[in-house]
C-alpha positions as CSV (number, residue, x, y, z in Angstrom):
1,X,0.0,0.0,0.0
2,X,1.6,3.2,-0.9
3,X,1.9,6.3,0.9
4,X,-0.8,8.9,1.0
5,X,0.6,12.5,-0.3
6,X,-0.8,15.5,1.4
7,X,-2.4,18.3,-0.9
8,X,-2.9,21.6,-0.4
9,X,-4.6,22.6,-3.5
10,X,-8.4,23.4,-4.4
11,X,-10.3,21.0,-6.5
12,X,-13.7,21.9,-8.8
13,X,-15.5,18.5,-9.4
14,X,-17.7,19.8,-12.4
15,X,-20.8,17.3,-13.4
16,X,-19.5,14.5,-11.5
17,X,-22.1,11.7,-10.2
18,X,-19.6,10.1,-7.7
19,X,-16.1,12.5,-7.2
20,X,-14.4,10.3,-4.8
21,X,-15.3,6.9,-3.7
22,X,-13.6,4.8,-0.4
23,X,-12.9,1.1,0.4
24,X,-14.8,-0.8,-2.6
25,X,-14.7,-4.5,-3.7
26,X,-10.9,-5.5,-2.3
27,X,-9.1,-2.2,-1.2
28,X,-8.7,-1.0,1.7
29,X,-10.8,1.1,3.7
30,X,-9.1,4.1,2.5
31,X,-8.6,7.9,3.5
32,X,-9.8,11.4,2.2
33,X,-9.5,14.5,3.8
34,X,-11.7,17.2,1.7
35,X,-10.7,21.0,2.1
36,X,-11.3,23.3,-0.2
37,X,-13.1,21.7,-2.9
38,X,-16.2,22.7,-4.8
39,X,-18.9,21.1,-6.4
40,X,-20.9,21.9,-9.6
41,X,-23.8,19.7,-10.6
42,X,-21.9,17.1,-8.4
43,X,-22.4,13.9,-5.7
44,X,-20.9,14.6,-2.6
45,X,-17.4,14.1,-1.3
46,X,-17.1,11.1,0.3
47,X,-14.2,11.3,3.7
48,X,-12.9,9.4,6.1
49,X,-9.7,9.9,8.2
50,X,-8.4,13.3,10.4
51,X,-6.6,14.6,8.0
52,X,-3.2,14.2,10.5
53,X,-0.2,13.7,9.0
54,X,1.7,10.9,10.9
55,X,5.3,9.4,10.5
């Protein structure tokens, strides 16, 4: 499992049924921290996790 990257930038999610999606079929569980981010004719943002950065 690789190493999750932290991000600092704004996203738009324009017309997008499902923008993110966490832990489906054989992955793991999964993390997303949502700041800053819009939505335009979108789903939601799915999140899970604190948004901490450890290690």
């Amino acid at each position: 499992m690789g190493e999750a990257t932290p991000c600092t930038c704004t996203t738009t999610f324009e017309n997008v049924s499902d923008p993110t999606h966490l832990g489906e079929g054989d992955s793991d569980p999964g993390n997303i921290v949502a700041r800053n981010n819009f939505t335009v004719g979108s789903g939601p943002i799915l999140t899970a996790g604190t948004g901490k950065i450890t290690g």
